[in-house]
C-alpha positions in Angstrom: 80.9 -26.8 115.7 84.1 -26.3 113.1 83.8 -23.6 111.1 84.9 -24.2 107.2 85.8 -22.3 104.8 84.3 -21.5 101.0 86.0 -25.1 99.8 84.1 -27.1 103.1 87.3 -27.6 104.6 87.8 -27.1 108.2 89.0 -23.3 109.2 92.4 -23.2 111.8 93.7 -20.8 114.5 96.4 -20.1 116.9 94.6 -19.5 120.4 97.1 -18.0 123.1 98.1 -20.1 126.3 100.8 -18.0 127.6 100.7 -15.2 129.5 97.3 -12.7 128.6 98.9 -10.0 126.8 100.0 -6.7 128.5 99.8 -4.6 125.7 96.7 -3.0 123.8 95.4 -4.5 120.4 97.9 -7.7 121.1 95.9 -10.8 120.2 94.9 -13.8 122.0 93.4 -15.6 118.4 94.8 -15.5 115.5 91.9 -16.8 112.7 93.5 -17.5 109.2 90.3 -16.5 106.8 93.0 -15.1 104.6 95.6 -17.1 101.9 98.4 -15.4 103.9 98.5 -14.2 107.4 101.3 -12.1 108.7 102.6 -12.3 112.8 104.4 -9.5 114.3 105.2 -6.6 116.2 104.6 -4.1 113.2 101.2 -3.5 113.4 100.8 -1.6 110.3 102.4 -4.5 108.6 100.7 -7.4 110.1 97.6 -8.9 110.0 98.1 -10.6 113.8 100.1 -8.3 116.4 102.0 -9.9 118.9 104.0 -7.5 121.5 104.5 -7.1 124.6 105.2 -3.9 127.6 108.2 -6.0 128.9 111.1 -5.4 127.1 113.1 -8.5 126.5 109.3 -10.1 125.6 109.2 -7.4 122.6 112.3 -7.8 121.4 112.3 -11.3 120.6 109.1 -10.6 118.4 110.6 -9.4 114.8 108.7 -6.6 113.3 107.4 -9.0 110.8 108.0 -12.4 112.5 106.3 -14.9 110.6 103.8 -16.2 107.4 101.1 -18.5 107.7 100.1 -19.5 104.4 97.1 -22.0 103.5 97.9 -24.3 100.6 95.3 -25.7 98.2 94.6 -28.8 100.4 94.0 -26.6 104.0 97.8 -27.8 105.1 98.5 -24.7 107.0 102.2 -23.9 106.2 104.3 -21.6 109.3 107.5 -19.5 107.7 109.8 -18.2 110.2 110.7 -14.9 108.3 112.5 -13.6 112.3 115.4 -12.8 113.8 114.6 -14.9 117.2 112.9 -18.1 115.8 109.7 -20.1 116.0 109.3 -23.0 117.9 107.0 -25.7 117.4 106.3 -28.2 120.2 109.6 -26.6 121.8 112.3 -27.4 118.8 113.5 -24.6 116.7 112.0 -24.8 113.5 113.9 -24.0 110.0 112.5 -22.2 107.5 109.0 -24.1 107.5 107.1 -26.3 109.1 103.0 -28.0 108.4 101.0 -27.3 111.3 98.5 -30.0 112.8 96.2 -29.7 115.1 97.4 -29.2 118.7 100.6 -27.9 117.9 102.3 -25.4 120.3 103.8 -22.4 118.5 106.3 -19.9 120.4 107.0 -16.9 119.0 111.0 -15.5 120.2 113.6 -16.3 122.2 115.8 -14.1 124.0 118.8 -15.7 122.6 117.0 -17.0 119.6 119.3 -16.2 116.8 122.1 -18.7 119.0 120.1 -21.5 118.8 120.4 -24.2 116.3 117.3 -25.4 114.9 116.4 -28.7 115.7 117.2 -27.7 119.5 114.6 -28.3 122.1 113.9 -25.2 124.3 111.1 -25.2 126.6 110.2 -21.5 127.7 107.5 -21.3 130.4 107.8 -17.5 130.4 107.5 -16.7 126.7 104.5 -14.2 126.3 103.8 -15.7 122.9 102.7 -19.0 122.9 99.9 -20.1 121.2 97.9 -23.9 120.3 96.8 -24.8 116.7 93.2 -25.5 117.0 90.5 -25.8 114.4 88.0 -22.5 114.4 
C-alpha cells in the first residue's frame, strides 16, 4: 500500500539499483517526508548521503549534489546544484527537471562537468543510481 502524506497525496522515493553501497551510513532509500531534501557526500549538510570507498565513485558526488523539493501539487522537482551532473533516464539534465514515477536518477560522472546537457550517457558502473518509486 502507498503511503500519503498529511494532504492524501501519494509519498515518493529514490530506491538504489546500482551497486550496494561500500561505505557506512550511505543510503539505499531516499524518502522525501520533508519540503526539501538535500543529496550528497557532506553528511553534516545533507539529509540523504551518497559516497562511496572508491575514489573516482566519490568524487563525482559534490559535497552537496542536489535538491529535491516538493511543490504544492506533489510534482517532485530534482535541482542539480553539482559539479558532475544528474542524469535522468541517461541524458544530462540542466538545472531541473519533474520527476515521474520510474525515473532513473544517476548521481556523477567522471567527466561530468564536459558533458553537455541534453547528452545521453549510459553508465552501468555508476555507484549512484537510483528509481523514482512511490513510498
Amino acid at each position: 500500500m502507498e503511503r500519503q502524506n498529511c494532504s492524501k497525496q501519494t509519498m515518493y522515493h529514490l530506491k538504489r539499483i546500482g551497486p550496494a553501497p561500500n561505505r557506512p551510513r550511505v543510503i539505499n532509500v531516499m524518502d522525501f517526508f520533508k519540503v526539501t531534501s538535500l543529496i550528497g557526500r557532506n553528511a553534516l549538510q545533507v539529509d540523504f548521503y551518497i559516497d562511496s570507498n572508491e575514489r573516482m565513485q566519490s568524487h563525482m558526488i559534490s559535497r552537496c549534489h542536489a535538491r529535491v523539493v516538493r511543490q504544492q501539487n506533489n510534482d517532485h522537482k530534482l535541482f542539480d546544484d553539482s559539479l558532475n551532473g544528474i542524469f535522468v533516464n541517461h541524458i544530462k539534465i540542466r538545472g531541473c527537471v519533474i520527476l515521474c514515477e520510474g525515473d532513473r536518477v544517476t548521481f556523477g560522472h567522471p567527466v561530468g562537468r564536459d558533458i553537455p546537457f541534453g547528452t545521453w550517457e549510459r553508465q552501468v558502473n555508476n555507484h549512484h543510481q537510483f528509481i523514482v518509486s512511490p513510498h
